[in-house]
LOTORFI-861442 format. One line per 2 residues: number of its first residue (from 1); for each residue x, y, z of N, C-alpha, C, O. Coordinates in steps of 0.02 Angstrom, whole numbers. Layout:
% LOTORFI-861442
NUM	X/Y/Z/X/Y/Z/X/Y/Z/X/Y/Z ~ ...
This chain:
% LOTORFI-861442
1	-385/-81/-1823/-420/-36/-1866/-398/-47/-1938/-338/-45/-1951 ~ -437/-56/-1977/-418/-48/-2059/-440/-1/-2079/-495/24/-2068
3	-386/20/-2118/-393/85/-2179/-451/103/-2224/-475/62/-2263 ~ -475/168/-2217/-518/165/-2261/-523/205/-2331/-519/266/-2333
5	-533/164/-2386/-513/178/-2434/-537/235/-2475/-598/243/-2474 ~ -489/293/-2524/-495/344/-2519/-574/366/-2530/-603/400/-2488
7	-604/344/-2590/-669/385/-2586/-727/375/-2533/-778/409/-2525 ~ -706/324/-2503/-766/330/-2443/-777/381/-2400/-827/413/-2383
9	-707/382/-2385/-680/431/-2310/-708/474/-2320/-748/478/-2273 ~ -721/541/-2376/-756/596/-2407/-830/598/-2426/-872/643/-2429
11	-829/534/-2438/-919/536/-2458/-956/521/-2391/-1016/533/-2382 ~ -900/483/-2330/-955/488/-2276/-938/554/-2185/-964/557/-2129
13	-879/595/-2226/-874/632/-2189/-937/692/-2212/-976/722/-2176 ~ -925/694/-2298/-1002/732/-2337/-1059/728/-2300/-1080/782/-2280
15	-1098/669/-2283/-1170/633/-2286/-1141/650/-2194/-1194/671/-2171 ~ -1098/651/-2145/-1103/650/-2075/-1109/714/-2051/-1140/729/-2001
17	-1078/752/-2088/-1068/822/-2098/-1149/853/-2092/-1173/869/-2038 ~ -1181/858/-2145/-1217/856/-2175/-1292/852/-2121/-1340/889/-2110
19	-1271/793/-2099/-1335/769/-2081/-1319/779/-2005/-1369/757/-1976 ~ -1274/800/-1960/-1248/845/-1908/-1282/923/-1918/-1313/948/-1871
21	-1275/947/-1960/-1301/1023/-1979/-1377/1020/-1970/-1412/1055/-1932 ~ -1394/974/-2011/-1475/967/-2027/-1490/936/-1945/-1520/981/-1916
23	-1482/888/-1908/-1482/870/-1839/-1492/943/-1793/-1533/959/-1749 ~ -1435/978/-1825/-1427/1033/-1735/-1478/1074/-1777/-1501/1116/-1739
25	-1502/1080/-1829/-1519/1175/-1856/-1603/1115/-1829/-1629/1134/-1777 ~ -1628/1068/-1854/-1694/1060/-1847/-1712/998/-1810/-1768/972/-1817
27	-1682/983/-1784/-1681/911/-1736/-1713/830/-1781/-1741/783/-1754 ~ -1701/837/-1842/-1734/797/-1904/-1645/792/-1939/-1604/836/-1949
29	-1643/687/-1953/-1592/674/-2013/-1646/674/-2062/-1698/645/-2047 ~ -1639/702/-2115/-1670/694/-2175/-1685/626/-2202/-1633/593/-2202
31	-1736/591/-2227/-1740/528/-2245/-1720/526/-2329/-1727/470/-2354 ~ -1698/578/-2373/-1675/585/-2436/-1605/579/-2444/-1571/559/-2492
33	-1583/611/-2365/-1480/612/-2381/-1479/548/-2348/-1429/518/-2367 ~ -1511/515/-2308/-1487/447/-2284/-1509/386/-2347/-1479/335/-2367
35	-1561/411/-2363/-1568/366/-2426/-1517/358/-2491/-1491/311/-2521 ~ -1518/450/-2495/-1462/444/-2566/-1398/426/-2532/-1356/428/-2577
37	-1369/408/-2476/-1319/392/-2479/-1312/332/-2448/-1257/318/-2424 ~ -1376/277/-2443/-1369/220/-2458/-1380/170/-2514/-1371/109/-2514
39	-1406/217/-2569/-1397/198/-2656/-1321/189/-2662/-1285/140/-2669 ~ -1306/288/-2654/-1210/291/-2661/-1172/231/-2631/-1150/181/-2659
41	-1172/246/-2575/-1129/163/-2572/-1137/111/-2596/-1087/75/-2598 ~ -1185/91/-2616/-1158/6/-2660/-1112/20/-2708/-1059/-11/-2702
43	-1118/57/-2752/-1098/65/-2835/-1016/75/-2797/-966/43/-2814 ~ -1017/133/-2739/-933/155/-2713/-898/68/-2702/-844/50/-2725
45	-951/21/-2657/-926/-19/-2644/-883/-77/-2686/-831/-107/-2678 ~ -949/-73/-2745/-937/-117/-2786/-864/-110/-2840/-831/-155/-2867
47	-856/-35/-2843/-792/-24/-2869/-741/-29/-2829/-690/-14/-2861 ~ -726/-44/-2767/-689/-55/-2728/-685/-122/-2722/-626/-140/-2726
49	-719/-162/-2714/-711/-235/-2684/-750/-292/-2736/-760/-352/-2728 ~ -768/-246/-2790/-802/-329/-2845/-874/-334/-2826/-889/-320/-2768
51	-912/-348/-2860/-979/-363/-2852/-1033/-386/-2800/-1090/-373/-2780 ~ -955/-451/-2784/-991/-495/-2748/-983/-468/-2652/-1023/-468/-2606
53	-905/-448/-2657/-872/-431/-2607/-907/-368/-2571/-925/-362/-2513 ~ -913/-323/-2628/-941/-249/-2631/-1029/-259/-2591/-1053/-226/-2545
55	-1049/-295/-2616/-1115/-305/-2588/-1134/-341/-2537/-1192/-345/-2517 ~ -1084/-371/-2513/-1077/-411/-2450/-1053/-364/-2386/-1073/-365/-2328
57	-1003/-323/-2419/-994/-277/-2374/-1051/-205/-2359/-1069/-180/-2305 ~ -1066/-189/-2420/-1146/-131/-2409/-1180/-177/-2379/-1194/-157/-2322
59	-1202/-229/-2390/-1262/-255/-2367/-1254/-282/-2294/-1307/-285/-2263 ~ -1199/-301/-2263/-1187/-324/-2210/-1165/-246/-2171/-1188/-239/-2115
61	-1136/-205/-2190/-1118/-128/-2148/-1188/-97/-2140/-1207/-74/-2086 ~ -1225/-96/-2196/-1302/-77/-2191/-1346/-92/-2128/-1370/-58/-2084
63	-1345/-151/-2144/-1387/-217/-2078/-1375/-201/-2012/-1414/-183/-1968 ~ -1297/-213/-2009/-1271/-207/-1932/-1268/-142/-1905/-1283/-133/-1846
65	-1249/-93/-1943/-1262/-1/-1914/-1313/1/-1904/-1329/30/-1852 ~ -1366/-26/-1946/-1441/5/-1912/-1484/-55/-1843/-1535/-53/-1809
67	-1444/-87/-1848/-1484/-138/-1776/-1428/-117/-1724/-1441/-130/-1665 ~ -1364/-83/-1739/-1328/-78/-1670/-1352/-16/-1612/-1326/-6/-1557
69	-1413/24/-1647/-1445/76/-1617/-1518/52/-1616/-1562/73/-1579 ~ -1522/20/-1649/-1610/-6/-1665/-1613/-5/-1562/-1632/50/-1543
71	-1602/-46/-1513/-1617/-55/-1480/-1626/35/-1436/-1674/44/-1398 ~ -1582/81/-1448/-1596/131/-1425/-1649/169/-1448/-1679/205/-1409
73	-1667/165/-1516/-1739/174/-1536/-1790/141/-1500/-1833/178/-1477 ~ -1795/92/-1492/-1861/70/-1475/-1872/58/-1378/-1911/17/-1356
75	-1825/108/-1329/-1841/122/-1285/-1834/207/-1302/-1843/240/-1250 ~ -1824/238/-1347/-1839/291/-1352/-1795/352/-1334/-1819/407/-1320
77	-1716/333/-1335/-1668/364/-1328/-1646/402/-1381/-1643/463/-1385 ~ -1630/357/-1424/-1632/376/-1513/-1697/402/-1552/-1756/396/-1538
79	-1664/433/-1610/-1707/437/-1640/-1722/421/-1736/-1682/450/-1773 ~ -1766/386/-1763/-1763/328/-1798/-1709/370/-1854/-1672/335/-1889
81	-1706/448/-1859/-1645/459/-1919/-1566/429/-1895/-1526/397/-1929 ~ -1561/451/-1831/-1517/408/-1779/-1490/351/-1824/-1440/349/-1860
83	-1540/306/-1811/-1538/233/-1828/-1512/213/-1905/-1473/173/-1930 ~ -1569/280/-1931/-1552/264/-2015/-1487/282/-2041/-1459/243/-2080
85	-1462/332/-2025/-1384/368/-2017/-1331/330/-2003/-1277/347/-2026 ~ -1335/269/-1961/-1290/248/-1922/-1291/185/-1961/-1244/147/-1949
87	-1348/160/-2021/-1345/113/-2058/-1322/150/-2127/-1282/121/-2163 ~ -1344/205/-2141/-1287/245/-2204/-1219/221/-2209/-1192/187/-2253
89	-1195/251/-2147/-1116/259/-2101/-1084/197/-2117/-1033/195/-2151 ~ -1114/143/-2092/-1118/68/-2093/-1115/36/-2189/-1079/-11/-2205
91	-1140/59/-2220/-1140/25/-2273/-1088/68/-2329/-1079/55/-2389 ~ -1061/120/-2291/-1001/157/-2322/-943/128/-2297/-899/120/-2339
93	-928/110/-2233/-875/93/-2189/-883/20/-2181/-829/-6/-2165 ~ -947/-34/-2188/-959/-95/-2171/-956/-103/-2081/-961/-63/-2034
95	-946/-181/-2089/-969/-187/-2008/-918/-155/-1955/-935/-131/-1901 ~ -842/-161/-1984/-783/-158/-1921/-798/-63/-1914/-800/-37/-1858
97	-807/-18/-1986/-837/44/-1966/-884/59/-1928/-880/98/-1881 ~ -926/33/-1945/-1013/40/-1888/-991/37/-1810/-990/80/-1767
99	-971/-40/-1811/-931/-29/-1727/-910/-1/-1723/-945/46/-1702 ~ -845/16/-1730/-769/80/-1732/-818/152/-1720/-802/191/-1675
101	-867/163/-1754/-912/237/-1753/-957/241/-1710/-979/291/-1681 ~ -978/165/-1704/-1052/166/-1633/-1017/186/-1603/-1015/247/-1600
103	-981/155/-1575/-921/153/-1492/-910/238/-1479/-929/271/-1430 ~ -872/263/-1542/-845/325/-1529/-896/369/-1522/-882/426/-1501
105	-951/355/-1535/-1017/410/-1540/-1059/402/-1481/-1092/451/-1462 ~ -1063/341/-1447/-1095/318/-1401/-1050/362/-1340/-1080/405/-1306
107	-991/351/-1330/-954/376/-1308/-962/470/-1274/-970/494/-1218 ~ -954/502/-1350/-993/564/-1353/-1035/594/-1329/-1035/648/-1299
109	-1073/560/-1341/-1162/569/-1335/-1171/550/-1256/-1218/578/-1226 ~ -1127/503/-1218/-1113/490/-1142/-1109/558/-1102/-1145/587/-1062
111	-1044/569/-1134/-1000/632/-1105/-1039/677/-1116/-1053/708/-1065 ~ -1075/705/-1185/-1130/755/-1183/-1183/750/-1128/-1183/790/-1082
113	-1215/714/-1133/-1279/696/-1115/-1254/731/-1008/-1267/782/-976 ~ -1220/675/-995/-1212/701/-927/-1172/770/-911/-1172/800/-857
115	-1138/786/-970/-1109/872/-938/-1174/921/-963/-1178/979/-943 ~ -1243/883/-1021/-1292/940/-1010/-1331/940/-939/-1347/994/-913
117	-1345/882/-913/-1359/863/-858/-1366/904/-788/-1405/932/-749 ~ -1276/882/-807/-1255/928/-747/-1255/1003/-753/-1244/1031/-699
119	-1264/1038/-797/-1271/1098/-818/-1328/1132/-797/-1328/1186/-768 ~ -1374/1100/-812/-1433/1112/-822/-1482/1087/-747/-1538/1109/-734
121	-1442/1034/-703/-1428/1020/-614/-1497/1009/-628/-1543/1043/-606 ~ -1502/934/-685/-1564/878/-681/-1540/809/-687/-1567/759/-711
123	-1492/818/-664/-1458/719/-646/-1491/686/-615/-1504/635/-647 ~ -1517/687/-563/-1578/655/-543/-1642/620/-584/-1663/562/-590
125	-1663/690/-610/-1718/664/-678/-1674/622/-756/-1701/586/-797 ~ -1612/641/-756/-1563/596/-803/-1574/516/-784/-1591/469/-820
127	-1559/519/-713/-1524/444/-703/-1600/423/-689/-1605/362/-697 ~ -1665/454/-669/-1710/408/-667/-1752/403/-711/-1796/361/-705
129	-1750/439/-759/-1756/431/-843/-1721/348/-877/-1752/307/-910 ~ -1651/346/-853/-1594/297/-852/-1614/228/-837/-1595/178/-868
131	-1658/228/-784/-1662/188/-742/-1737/151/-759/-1755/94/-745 ~ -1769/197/-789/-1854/215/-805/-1849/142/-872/-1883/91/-873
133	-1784/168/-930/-1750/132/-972/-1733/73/-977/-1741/33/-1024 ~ -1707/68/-923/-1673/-3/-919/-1729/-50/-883/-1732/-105/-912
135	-1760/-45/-844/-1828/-65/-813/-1865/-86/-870/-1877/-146/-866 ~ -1889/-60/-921/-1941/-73/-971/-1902/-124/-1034/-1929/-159/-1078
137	-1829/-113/-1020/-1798/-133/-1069/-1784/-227/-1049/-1783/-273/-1090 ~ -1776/-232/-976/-1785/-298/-937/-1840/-335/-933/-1849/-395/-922
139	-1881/-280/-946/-1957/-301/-937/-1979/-298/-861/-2030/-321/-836 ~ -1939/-270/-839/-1981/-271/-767/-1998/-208/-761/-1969/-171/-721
141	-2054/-184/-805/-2075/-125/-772/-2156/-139/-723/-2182/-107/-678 ~ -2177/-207/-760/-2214/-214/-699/-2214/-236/-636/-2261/-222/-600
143	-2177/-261/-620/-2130/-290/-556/-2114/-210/-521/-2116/-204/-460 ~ -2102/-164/-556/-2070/-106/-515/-2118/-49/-497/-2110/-6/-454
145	-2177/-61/-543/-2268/-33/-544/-2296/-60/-473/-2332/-31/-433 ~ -2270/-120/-471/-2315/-159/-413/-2270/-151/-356/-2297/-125/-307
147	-2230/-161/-353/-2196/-103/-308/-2168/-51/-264/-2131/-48/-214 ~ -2213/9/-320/-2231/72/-293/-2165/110/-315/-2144/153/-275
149	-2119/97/-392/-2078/123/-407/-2095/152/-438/-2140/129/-473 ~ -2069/237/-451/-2106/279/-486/-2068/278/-537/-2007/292/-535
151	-2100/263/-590/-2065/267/-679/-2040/341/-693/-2095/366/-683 ~ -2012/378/-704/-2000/442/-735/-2022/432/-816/-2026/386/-857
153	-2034/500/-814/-2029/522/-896/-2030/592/-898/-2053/627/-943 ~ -2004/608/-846/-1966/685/-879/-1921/722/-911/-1875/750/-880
155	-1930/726/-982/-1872/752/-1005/-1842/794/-967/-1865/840/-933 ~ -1763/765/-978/-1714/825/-975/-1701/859/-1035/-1684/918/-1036
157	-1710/814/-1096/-1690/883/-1143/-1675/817/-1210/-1674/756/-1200 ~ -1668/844/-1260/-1652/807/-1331/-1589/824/-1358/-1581/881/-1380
159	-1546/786/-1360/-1465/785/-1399/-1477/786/-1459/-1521/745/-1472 ~ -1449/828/-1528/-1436/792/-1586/-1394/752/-1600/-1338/771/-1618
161	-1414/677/-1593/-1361/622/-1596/-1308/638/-1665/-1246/637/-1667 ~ -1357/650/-1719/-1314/649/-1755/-1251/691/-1754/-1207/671/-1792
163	-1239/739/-1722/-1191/773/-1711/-1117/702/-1670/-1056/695/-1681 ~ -1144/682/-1644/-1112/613/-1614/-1091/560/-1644/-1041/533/-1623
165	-1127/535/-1700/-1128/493/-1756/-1046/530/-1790/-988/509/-1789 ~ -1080/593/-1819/-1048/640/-1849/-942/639/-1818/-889/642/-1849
167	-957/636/-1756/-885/645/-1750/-864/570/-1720/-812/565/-1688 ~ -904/518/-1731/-878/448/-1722/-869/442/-1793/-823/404/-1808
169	-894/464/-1831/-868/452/-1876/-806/484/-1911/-787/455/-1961 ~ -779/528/-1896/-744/559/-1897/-672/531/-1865/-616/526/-1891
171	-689/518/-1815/-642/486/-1765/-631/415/-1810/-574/402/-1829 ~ -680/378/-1823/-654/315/-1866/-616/329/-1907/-567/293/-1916
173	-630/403/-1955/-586/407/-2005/-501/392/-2006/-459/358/-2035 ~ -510/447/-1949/-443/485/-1922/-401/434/-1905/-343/432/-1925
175	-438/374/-1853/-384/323/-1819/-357/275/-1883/-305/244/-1891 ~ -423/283/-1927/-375/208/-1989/-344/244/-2026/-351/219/-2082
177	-299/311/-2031/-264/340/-2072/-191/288/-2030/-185/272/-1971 ~ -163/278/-2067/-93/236/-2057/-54/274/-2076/6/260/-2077
């Protein structure tokens, strides 16, 4: 883990914070706080690491946070503020952050997801929701049509990821304090 240097840590516990609140109160990341705080980071970056360095790192933390969820967007797990958030996160912290925060949030959002599950005694419709996922994601959902496998699409229910994001990121903070 590397350290992260002081003004980041605050401007992206701000913007995770933030966009955790706005997540649970309306199930929407704002596309203005993910924006303004992918302006903010270059200029943070660039005073940290030089021009060239600074923009290699926004521009490469940018890129990789938002394609390391892109794939959960587009089977429809995520949702695209999700995505955009997690490329904010990413271009404040760069690439070894984005990982370090996917992981810990993915993680989260695991442990959530199946104790609402089980709560709520729709594991069944979870795992064949799960399963519904990974099928379309292989591409064999026609292979499993022809078949006679029944696809689900019953919600169990909607997480605010960002709340997950929110304390992977958090957790990144915490572990690169030395």
């Amino acid at each position: 883990m590397t350290a992260v240097p002081f003004p980041l840590g605050p401007c992206v516990l701000l913007l995770v914070i933030t966009a955790a609140a706005c997540d649970l109160r309306t199930r929407r990341i704002p596309n203005w706080l993910v924006a303004t705080a992918l302006v903010a980071a270059l200029p943070a970056q660039w005073m940290l690491h030089g021009a060239v360095d600074g923009l290699a790192i926004w521009s490469a933390g940018w890129l990789f946070g938002g394609l390391i969820f892109l794939p959960g967007y587009m089977v429809r797990a995520l949702g695209a503020g999700d995505v955009k958030l997690m490329a904010a996160v990413g271009a404040w912290l760069g690439i070894t952050g984005a990982i370090e925060t996917s992981m810990i949030a993915c993680m989260v959002g695991g442990v959530w997801a199946v104790t609402v599950m089980l709560l709520k005694r729709r594991m069944k419709d979870g795992l064949s929701n799960t399963y519904s996922m990974l099928v379309s994601v292989t591409g064999g959902w026609r292979q499993a049509v022809q078949q006679g496998e029944v696809m689900r699409a019953v919600s169990v229910g909607r997480l605010p990821f960002g709340v997950a994001i929110a304390i992977g990121a958090l957790g990144t903070i915490v572990l690169s304090v030395r």
